[in-house]
C-alpha positions as a Markdown table, in Angstrom:
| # | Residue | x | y | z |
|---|---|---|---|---|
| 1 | Unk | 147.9 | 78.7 | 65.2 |
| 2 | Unk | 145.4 | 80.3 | 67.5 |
| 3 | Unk | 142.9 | 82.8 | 66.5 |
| 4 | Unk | 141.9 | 86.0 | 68.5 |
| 5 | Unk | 138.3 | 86.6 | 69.2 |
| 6 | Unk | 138.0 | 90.5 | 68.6 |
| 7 | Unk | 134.2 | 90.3 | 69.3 |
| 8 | Unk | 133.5 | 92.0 | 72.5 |
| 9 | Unk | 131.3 | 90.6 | 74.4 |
| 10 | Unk | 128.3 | 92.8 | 75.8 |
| 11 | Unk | 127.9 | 93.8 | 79.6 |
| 12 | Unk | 125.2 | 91.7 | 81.4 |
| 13 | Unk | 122.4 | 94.0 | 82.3 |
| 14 | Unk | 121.0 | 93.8 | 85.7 |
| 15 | Unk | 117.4 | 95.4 | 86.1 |
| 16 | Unk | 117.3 | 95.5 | 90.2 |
| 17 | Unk | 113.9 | 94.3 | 91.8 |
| 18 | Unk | 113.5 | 96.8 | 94.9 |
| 19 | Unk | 115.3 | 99.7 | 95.7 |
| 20 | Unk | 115.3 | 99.0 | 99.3 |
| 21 | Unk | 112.5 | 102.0 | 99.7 |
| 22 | Unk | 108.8 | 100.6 | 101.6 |
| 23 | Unk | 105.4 | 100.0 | 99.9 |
| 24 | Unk | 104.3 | 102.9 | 101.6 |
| 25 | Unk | 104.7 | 105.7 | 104.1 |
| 26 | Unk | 102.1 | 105.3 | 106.5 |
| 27 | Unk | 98.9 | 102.8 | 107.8 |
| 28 | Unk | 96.3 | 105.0 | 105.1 |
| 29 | Unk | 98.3 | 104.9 | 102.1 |
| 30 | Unk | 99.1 | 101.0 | 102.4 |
| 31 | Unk | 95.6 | 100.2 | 102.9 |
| 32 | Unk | 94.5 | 102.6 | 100.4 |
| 33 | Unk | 97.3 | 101.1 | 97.9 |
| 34 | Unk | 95.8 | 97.2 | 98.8 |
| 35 | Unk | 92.4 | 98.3 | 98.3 |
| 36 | Unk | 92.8 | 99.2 | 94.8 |
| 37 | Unk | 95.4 | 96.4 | 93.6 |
| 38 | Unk | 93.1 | 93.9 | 95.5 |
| 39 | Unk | 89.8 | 95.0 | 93.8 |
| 40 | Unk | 90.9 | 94.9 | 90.6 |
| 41 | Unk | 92.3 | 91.5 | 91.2 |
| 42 | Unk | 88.9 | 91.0 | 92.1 |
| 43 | Unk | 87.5 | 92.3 | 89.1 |
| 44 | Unk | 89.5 | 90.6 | 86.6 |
| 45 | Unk | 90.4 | 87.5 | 88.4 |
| 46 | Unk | 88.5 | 85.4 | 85.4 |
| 47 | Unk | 89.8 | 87.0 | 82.7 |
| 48 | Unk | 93.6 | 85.8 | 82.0 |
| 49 | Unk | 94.8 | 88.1 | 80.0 |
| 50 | Unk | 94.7 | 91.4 | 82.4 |
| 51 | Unk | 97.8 | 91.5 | 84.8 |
| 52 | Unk | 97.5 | 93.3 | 88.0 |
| 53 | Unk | 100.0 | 94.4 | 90.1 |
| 54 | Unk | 101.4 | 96.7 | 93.2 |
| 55 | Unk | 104.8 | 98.3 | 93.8 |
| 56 | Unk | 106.2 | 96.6 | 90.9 |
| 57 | Unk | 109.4 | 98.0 | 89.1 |
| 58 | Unk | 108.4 | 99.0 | 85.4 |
| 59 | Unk | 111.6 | 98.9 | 82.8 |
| 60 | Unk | 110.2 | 100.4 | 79.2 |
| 61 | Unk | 113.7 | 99.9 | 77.5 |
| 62 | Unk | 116.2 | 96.9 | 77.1 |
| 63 | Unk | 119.2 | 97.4 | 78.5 |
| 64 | Unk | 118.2 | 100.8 | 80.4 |
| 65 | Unk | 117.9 | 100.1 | 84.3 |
| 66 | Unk | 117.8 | 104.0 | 85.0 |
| 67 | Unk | 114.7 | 104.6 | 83.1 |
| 68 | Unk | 112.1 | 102.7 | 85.8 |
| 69 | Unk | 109.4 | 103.1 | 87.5 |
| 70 | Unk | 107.3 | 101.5 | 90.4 |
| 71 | Unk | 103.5 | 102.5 | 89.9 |
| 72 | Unk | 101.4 | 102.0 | 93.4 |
| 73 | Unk | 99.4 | 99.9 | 90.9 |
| 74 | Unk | 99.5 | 99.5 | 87.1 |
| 75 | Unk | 97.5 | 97.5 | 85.1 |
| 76 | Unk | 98.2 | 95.7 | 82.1 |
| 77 | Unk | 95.5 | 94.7 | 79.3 |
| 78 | Unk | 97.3 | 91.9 | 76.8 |
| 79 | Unk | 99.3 | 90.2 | 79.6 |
| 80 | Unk | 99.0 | 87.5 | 80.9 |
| 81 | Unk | 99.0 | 86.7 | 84.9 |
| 82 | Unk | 102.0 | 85.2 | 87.0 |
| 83 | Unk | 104.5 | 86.2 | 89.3 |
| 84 | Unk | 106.8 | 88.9 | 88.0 |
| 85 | Unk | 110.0 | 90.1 | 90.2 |
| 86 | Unk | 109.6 | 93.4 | 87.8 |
| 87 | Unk | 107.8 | 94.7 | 84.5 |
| 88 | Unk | 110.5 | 94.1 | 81.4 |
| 89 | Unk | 108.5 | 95.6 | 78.7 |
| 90 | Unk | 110.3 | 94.6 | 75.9 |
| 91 | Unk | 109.8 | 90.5 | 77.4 |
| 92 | Unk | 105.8 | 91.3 | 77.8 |
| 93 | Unk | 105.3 | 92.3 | 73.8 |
| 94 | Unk | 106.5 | 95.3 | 74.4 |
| 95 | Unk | 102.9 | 96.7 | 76.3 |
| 96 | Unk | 102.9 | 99.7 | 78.2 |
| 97 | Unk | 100.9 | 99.4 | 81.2 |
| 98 | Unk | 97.6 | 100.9 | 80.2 |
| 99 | Unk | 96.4 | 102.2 | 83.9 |
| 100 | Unk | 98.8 | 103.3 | 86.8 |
| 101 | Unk | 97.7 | 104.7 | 90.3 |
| 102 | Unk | 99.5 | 106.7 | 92.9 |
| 103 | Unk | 98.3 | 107.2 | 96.0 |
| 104 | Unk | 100.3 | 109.9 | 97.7 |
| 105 | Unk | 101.9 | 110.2 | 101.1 |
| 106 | Unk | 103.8 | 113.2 | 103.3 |
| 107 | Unk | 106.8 | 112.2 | 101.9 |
| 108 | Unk | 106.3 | 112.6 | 98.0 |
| 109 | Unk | 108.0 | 115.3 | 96.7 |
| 110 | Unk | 106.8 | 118.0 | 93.8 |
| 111 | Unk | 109.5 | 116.9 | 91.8 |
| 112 | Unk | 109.1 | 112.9 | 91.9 |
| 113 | Unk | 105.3 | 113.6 | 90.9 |
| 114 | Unk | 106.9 | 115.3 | 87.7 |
| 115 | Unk | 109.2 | 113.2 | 87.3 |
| 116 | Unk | 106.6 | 110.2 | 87.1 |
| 117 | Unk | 104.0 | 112.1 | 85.3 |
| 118 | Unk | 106.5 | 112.9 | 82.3 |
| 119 | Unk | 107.5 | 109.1 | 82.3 |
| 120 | Unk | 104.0 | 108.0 | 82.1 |
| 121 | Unk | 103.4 | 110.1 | 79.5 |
| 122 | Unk | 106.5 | 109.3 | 77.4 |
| 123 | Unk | 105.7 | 105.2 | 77.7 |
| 124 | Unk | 102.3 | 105.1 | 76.4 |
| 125 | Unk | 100.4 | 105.1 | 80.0 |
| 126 | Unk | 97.0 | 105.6 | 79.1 |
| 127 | Unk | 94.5 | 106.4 | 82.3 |
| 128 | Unk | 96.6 | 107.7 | 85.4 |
| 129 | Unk | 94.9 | 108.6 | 88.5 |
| 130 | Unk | 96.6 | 110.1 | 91.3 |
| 131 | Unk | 95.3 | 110.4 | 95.0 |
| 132 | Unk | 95.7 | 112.2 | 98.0 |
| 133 | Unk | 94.5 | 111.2 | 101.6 |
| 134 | Unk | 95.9 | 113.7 | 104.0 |
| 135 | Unk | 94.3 | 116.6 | 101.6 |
| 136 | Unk | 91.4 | 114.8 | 100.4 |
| 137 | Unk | 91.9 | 115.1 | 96.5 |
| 138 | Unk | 91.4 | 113.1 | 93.6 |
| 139 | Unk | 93.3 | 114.0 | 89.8 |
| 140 | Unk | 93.5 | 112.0 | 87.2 |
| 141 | Unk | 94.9 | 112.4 | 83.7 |
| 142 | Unk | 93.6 | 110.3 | 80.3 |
| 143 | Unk | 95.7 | 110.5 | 77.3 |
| 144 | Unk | 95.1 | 112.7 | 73.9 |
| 145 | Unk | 97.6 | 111.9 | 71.1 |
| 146 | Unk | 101.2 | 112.0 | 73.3 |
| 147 | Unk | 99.8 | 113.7 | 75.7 |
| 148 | Unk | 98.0 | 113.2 | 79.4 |
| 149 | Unk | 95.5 | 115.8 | 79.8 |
| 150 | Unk | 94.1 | 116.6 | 83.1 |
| 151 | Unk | 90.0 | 115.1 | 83.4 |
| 152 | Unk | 88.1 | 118.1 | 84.4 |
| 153 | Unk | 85.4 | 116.2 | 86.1 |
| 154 | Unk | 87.1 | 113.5 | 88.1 |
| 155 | Unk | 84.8 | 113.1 | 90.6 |
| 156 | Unk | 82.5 | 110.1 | 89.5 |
| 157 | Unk | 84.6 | 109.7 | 86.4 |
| 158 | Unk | 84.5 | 105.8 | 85.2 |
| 159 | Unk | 87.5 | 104.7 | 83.8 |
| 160 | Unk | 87.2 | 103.7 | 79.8 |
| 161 | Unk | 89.8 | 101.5 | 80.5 |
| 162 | Unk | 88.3 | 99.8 | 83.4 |
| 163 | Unk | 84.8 | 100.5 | 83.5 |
| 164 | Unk | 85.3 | 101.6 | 87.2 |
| 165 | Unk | 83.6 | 104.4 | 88.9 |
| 166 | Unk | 85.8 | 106.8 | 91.0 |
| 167 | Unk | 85.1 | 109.3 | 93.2 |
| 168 | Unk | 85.4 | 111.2 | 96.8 |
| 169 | Unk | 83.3 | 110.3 | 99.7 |
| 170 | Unk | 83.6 | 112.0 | 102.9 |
| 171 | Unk | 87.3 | 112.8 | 101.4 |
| 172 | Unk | 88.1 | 108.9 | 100.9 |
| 173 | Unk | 88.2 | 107.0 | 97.7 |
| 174 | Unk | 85.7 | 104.9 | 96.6 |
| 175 | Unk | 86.2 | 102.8 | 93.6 |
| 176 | Unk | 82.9 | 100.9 | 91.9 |
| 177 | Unk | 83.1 | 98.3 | 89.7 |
| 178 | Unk | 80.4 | 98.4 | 86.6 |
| 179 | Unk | 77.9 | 95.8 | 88.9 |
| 180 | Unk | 77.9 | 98.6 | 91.0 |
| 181 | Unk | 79.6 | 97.2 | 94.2 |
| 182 | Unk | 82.3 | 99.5 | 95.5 |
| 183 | Unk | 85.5 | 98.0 | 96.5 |
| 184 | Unk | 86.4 | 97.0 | 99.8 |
| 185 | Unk | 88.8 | 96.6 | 102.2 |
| 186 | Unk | 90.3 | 93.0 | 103.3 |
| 187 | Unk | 88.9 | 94.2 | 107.1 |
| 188 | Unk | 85.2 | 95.4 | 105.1 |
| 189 | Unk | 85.5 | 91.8 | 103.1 |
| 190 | Unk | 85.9 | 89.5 | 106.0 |
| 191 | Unk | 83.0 | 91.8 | 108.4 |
| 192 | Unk | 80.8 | 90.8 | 105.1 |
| 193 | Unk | 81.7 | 87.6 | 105.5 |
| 194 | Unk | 81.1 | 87.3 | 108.8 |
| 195 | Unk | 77.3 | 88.8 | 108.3 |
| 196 | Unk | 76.3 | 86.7 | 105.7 |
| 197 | Unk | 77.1 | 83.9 | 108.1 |
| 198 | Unk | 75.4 | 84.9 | 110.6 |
| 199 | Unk | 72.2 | 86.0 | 108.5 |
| 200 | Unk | 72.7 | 81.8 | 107.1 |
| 201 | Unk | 72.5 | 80.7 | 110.8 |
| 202 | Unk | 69.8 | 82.8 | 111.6 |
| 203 | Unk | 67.8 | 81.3 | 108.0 |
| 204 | Unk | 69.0 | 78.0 | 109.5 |
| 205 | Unk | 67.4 | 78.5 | 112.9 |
| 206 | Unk | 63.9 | 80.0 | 111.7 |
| 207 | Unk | 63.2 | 76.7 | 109.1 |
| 208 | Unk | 64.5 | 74.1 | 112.1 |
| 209 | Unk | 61.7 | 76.1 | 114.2 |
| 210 | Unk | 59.9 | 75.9 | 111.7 |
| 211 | Unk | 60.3 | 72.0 | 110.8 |
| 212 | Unk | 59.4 | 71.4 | 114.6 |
| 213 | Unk | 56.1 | 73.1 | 114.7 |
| 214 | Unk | 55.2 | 71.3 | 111.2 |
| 215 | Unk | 55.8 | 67.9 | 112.8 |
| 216 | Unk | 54.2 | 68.6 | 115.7 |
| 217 | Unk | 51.2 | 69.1 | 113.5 |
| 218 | Unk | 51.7 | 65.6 | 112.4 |
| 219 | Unk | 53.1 | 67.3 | 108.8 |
| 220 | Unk | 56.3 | 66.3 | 107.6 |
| 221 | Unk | 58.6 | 69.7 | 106.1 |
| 222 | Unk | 60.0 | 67.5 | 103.1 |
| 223 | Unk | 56.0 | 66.7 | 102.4 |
């Protein structure tokens, strides 16, 4: 006699990994967009616990793969680093990313920065900063209760969050971390690079100089 499993079995969610859609728009936002993910990369890169990522999806409910976003950069406090293909919240203790940035291109419509500001809001995003490099502007939003509300005083604001200093210079965005050393571009990194080698060379050339005129003194340097 054979029995008849009545149990239905659920549907397999899929929670896609891209949506076939670039990084970025242009040259200035995907610079802008490295620059920040890098640095704090940079800032954290010792502590294992604080996972850092760019243009990743972010999926706040189990088996909901409408409800998603993909933050420029979101930060997560509690995590642990690795590789992720996208942010499952309910598989990463279920932790809300804590900071997200935008960075904003032509192509961003009114109603997608609504749209994303009402899902940050509704999942628990904490600090979320938004900025604009073709008009030069800075907002960011900290939350209240179950609310984001606006920070009047962005300019030089420095995030609780993060302890980083943000603010506008010359219209671009400069982010400080708390040793005071503002963030940099991979170009800005490897032209500091670059000068510190060249100010070693130049240490290396004044003590062989001066090593020669030593001996020719009849003085040894190591003496």
């Amino acid at each position: 006699m054979s029995t008849i499993n009545t149990q239905t079995a659920r549907p397999v969610v899929e929670y896609p990994e891209s949506d076939g859609k670039p990084m970025a728009d242009n040259t200035v936002q995907f610079r802008c967009i490295v620059m920040i993910q890098g640095g704090l990369d940079v800032l954290y890169w010792d502590d294992p616990d604080v996972f850092v990522a760019g243009d990743l999806f972010w999926y706040p409910i189990q088996g909901d793969n409408k409800t998603r976003a993909a933050p420029d950069v979101l930060v997560v406090f509690g995590r642990p680093k690795g590789d992720r293909g996208s942010y499952l919240q309910w598989l990463e203790g279920n932790i809300a990313p804590q900071v997200v940035f935008e960075v904003l291109s032509p192509g961003n419509r009114h109603a997608e920065l609504i749209r994303k500001f009402r899902f940050y809001e509704r999942f628990g995003v904490e600090e979320y900063y938004i900025y604009d490099p073709d008009d030069a502007e800075l907002a960011g939003y900290r939350r209240v209760g179950t609310e984001l509300q606006e920070i009047e005083e962005i300019n030089g604001w420095v995030s609780p969050r993060l302890k980083v200093k943000l603010e506008l210079v010359n219209g671009e965005l400069r982010l400080t971390d708390p040793d005071g050393r503002p963030f940099a571009t991979y170009v800005e990194l490897a032209r500091q690079r670059e000068q510190e080698r060249q100010e070693k060379e130049k240490e290396k050339t004044r003590a062989d100089r001066l090593a020669a005129q030593l001996r020719a003194q009849g003085i040894e340097p190591e003496a």
